[in-house]
N, C-alpha and C positions, 0 to 999 in steps of 0.2 A: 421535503422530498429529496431523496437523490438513488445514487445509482447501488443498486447490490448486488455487492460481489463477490463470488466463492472462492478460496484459496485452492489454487492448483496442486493436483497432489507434487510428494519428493521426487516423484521419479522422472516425472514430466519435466521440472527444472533443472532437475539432474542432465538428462538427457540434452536441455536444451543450452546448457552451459556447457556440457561437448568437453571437451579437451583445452578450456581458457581457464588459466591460469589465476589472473586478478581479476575481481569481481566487486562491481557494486551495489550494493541493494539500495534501491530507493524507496520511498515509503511517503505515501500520502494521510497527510491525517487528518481529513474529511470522510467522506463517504466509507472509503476501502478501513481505515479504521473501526468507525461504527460496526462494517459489516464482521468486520473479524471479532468486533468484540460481542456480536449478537452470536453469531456460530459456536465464540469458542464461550459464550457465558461468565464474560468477564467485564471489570468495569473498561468502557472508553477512555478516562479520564486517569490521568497519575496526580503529580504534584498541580494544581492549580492556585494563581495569585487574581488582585483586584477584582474577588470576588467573584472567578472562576471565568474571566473575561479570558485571561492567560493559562493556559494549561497544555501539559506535557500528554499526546495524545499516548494514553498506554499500551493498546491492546495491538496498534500495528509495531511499537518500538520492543516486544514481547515477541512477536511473529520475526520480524527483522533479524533477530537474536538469535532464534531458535534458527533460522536460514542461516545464519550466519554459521554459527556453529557445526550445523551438515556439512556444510561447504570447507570449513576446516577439517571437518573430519576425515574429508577426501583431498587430503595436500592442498588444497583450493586457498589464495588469501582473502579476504572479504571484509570489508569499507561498508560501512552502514551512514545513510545519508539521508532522515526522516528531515519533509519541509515541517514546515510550523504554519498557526492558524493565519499567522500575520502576509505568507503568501499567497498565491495563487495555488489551487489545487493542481494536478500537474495533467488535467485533463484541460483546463482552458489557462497554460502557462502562459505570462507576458515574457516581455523581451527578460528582463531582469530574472525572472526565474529559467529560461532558455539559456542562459548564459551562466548559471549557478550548476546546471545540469551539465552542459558541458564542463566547465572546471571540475566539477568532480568527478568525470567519467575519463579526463586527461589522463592517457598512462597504463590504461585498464582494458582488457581485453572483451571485459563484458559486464551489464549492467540488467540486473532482475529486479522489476517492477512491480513490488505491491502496491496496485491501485487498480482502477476499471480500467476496460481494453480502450476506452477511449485516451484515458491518461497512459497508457502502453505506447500508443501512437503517435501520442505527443512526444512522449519520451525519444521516442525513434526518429521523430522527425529530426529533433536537437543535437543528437548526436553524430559525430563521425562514421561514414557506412562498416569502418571498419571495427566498429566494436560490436558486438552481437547484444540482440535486445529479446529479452526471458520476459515473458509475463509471468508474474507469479501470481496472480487471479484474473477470473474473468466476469465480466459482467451478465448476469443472470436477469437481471430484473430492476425493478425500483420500488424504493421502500420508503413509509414515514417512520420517523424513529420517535419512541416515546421515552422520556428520561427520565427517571426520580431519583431521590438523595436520599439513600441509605445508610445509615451510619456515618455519615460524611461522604461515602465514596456515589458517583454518578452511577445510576448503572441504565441499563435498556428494561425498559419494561415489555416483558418476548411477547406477555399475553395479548399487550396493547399496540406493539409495532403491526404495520402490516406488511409484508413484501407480497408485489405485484412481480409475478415472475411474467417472462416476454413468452408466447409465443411463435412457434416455427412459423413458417410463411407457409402460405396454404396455395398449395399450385393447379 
């Protein structure tokens, strides 16, 4: 089970990265991974060793990319900063990932977050007030993800996932 989260359209980040200059994207490859790789119908998974214990999460380092590149395309510079499975997700970072966040966000005007709005906050929390914090998804719901090996590659089984999307508060 975790959190599902839809990728916010270009214009939205466009907008929220304003007139800053250096940009970092960060990228979690837990949950906001799976969700992008269920959305956009792609494997999760890239290169993986020791039997798939270790693996290059693909579908947000794909997403990252293509952000990255928008951003370039509008004079923008842009640092792409995906954790790995071996850390903490960056909705419940510890000290040592709060301090990885900062050193890469040193120097930077702003920093867009692919990951849930919880990991957005954390993100915000970490940093200096004076760099601006983009979500580049939000959290919609929670889902169990179902995986099978395809030809070698992992993929999401769409039929067999379920997202539980949240409802409004009822007043």
């Amino acid at each position: 089970m975790g959190t599902y989260s839809e990728l916010l359209m270009d214009e939205n980040i466009l907008r929220g990265v304003g007139d800053a200059k250096s940009i970092v994207i960060l990228g979690c490859p837990n949950c906001a991974n799976l969700s992008i790789a269920y959305s956009k119908n792609i494997t999760p998974v890239g290169k993986s060793s020791l039997g798939g214990l270790i693996y290059k999460p693909y579908a947000i380092t794909q997403e990252a990319s293509r952000v990255k590149t928008l951003l370039e395309n509008k004079g923008k510079s842009a640092k792409i900063k995906i954790f790995s499975r071996t850390t903490s997700p960056l909705c419940g970072m510890r000290e040592k990932e709060r301090r990885i966040v900062t050193e890469t966000v040193k120097g930077k005007d702003a920093v867009i977050t692919l990951c849930c709005t919880s990991g957005w906050h954390g993100v915000e929390n970490a940093i200096p007030k004076s760099v601006k914090s983009i979500p580049g998804m939000k959290a919609v719901g929670i889902f169990y993800v179902h995986l099978n090996t395809e030809k070698g590659n992992e993929m999401l089984d769409k039929e067999k996932t379920k997202i539980m999307y949240f409802k409004a508060a009822e007043s």
